[in-house]
C-alpha positions as CSV (number, residue, x, y, z in Angstrom):
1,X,67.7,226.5,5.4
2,X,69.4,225.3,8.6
3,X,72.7,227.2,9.4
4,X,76.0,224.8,8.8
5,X,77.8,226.5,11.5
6,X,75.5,225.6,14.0
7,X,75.9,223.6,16.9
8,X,73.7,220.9,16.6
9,X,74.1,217.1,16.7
10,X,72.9,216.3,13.4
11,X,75.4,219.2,12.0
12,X,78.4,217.3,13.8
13,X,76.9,214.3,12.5
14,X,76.9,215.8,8.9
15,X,81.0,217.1,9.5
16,X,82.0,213.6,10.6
17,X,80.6,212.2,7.0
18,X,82.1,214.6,5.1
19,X,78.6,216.2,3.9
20,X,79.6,219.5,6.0
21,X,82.3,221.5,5.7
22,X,84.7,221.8,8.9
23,X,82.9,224.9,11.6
24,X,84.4,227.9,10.3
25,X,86.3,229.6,13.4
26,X,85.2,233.0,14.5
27,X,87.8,235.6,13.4
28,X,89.6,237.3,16.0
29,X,87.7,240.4,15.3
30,X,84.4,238.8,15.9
31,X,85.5,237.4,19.3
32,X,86.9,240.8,20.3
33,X,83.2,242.5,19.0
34,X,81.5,239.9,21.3
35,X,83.8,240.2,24.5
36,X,82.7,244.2,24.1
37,X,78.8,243.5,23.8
38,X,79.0,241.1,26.8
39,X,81.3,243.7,28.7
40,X,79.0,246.7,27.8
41,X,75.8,244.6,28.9
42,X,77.3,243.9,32.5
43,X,78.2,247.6,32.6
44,X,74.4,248.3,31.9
45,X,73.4,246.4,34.5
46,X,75.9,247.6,37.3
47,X,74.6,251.0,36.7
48,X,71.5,250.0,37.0
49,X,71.8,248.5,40.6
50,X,73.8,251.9,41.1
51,X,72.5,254.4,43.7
52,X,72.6,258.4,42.9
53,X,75.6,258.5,45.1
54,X,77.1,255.9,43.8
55,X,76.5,257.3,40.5
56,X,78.5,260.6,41.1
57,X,81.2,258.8,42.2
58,X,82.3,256.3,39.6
59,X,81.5,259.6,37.0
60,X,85.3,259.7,36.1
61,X,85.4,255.7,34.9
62,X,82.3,256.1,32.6
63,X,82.9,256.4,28.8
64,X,81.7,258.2,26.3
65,X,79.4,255.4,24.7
66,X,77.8,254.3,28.4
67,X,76.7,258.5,28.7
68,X,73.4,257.7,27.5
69,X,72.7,254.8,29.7
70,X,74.3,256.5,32.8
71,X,72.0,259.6,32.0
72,X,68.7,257.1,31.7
73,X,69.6,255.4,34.8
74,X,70.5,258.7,37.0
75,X,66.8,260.6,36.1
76,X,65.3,257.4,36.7
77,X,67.0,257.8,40.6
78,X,66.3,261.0,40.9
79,X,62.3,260.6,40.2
80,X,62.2,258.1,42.9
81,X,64.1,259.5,45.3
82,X,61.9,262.8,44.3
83,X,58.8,260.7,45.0
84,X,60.0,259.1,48.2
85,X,60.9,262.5,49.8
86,X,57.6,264.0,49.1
87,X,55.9,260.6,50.1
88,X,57.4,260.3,53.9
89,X,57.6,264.6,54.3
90,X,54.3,264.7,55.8
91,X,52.1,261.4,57.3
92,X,50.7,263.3,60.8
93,X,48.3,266.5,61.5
94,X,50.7,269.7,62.4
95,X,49.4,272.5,64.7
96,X,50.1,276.4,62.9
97,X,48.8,279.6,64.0
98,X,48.0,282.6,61.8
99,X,52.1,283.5,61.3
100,X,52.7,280.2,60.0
101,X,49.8,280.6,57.8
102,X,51.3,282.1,54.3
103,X,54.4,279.6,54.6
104,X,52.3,276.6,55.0
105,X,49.3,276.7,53.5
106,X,49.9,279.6,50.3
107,X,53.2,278.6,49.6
108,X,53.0,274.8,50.2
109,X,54.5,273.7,47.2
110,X,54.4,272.4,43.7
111,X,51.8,269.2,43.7
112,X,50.8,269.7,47.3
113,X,47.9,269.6,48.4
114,X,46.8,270.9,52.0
115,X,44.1,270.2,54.6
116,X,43.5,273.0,56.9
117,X,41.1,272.1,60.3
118,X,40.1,275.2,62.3
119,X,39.1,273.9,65.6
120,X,38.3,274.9,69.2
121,X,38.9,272.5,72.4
122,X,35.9,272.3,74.5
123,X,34.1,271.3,70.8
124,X,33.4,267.4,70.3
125,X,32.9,267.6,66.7
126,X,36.1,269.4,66.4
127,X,37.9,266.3,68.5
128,X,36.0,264.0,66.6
129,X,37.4,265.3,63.1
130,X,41.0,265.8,65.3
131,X,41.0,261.9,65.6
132,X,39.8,261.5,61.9
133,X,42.2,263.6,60.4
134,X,45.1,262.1,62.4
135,X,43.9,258.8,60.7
136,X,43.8,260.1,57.4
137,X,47.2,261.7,57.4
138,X,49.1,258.7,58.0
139,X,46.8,257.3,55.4
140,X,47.8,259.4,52.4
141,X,51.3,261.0,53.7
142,X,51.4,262.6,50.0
143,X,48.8,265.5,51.4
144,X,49.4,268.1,54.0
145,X,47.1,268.0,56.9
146,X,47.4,270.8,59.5
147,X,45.0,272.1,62.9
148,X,45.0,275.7,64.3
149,X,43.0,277.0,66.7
150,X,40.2,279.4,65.1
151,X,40.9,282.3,66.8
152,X,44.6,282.0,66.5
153,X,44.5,281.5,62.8
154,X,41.8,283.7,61.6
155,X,40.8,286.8,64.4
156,X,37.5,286.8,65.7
157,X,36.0,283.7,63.9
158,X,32.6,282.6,64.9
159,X,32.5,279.5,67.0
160,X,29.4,278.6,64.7
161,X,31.4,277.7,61.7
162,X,33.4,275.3,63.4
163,X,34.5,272.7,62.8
164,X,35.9,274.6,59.4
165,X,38.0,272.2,57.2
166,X,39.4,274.2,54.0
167,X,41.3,272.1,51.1
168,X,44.0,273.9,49.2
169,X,46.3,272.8,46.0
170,X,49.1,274.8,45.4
171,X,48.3,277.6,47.4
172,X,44.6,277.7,45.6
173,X,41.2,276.8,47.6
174,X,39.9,274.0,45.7
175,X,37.2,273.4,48.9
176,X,36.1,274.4,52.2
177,X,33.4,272.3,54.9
178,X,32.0,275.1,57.5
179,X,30.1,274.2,60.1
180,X,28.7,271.0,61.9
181,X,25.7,270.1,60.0
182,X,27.7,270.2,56.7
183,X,29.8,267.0,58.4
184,X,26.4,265.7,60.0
185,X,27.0,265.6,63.6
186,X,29.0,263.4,66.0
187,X,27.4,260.4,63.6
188,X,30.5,261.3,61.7
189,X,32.5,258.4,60.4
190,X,36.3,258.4,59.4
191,X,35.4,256.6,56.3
192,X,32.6,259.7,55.2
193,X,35.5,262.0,56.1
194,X,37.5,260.5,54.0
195,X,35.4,260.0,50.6
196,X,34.0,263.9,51.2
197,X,37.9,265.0,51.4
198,X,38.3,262.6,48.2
199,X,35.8,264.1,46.3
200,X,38.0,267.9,46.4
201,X,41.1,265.6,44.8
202,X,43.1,266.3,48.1
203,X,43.0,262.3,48.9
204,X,42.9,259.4,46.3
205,X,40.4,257.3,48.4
206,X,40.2,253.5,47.6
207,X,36.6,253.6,48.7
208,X,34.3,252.5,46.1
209,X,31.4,254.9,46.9
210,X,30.2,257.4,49.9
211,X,29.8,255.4,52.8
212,X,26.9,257.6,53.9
213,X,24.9,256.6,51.0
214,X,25.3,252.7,52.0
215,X,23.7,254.0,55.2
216,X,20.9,255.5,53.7
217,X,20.2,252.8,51.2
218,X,20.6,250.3,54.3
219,X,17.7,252.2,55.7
220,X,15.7,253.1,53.3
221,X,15.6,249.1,52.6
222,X,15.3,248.6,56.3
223,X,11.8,251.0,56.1
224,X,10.4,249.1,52.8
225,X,11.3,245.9,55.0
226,X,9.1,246.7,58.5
227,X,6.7,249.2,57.3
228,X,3.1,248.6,57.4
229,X,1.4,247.5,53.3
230,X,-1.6,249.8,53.2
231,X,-2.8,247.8,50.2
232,X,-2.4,244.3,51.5
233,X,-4.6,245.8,54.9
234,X,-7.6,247.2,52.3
235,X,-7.8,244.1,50.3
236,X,-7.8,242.1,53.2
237,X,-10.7,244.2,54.9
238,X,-13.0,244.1,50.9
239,X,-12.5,240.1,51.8
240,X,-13.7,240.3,55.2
C-alpha cells in the first residue's frame, strides 16, 4: 500500500481533492532524532579522512557514542602506517661484516625476511648477482637484502662456495645457494634470480614460471626443429 505521507505528485494530487488527509508534520522530536543521525554521519566521515595525529588531537571533543568509530578508524591508521614503514625501510642491498651479523640477519624482525650474498671482488659471478640483487631489492622493498665480503662475515671461507646467497625469515634459514654451478654461470639472468629467490618465500615474484625452463623448452623445440629424421632418411633409401 503506498504511503499517504509521501511526497509524490499523485499524493498532492489526492490532498488537493480531499481523498488524502493533510501531510502529518514531523514532531519536533523526530526532527531533532534526524538533525543527530545526519550530524553523527558527518562526524563518521571526518574521522575517517582524519590522520593518526590528527586523531590524538581532537581526543578531548569525541563523545562517548563516536568511541567505537574513533577506535575503528585509529587501528585502521595504524595498520597502514605499520605497512608503509616496513614497505619503504629497506628497497637497496646493504654491506655488513661479521659484527653486524647477529643484529641484522638473527634478529631482523617479526615478518622479515633477509637475503644474505657472501661475495669476493675480483669474482664476476659474485658482481653479476651484486647487480641482480640491487635490482631485486628495489623490487620487493618488503625483504632485507644485504652483501658482506666472505672473509669478513664468516673466517676463512672457501672462495669455492662463492657466490653464497643464504635466505633467512625471522632469524631462521629457510635457504641457502652455494657455489657457482648451483646459479649456472655468468648465463645468469635477473629474472632466474628472482623466481629461485621466490621459490624460498623471501620474494612474491609476479613471474608465472622459471624463466630457465622457457629456455630449455625453447631449445629442446629448437633441436626437434633442425635435427636430422633418421626415419624419413631410411624410408627414403628402401624407395631408392
Amino acid at each position: 500500500m503506498q504511503d499517504p505521507n509521501a511526497d509524490t505528485e499523485w499524493n498532492d494530487i489526492l490532498r488537493k481533492k480531499g481523498i488524502l488527509p493533510p501531510k502529518e508534520t514531523p514532531k519536533d522530536e523526530d526532527i531533532e532524532e534526524e538533525e543527530q543521525l545526519r550530524q553523527q554521519q558527518s562526524v563518521v566521515k571526518t574521522y575517517d579522512q582524519m590522520t593518526l595525529d590528527e586523531l590524538d588531537e581532537n581526543e578531548d571533543e569525541f563523545n562517548e557514542e563516536d568511541e567505537m568509530a574513533i577506535e575503528m578508524y585509529r587501528q585502521k591508521r595504524l595498520a597502514e602506517w605499520k605497512a608503509n614503514q616496513i614497505k619503504n625501510v629497506f628497497g637497496e642491498v646493504n654491506e655488513i661484516s661479521g659484527m653486524d651479523y647477529v643484529q641484522e640477519v638473527n634478529k631482523a624482525g617479526d615478518g622479515i625476511w633477509v637475503i644474505l650474498h657472501l661475495y669476493k671482488q675480483g669474482i664476476p659471478l659474485c658482481t653479476l648477482i651484486n647487480q641482480h640483487l640491487s635490482l631485486l631489492a628495489r623490487k620487493f622493498p618488503q625483504t632485507k637484502f644485504l652483501k658482506s665480503i666472505s672473509t669478513t662475515c664468516i673466517p676463512n671461507y672457501p672462495d669455492r662456495n662463492l657466490p653464497t646467497l643464504f635466505v633467512y625469515y625471522e632469524g631462521e634459514m629457510k635457504g641457502q645457494f652455494i657455489g657457482p654451478l648451483v646459479f649456472g654461470g655468468m648465463n645468469l639472468k635477473c629474472d632466474e634470480l628472482e623466481w629461485r629467490l621466490s621459490e624460498t618465500g623471501a620474494i612474491k615474484t609476479d613471474l608465472e614460471e622459471n624463466p630457465r625452463k622457457q629456455i630449455q623448452d625453447q631449445l629442446m623445440t629448437s633441436i626437434r626443429c633442425t635435427g636430422p629424421n633418421r626415419r624419413d632418411g631410411e624410408e627414403d633409401s628402401d624407395e631408392d
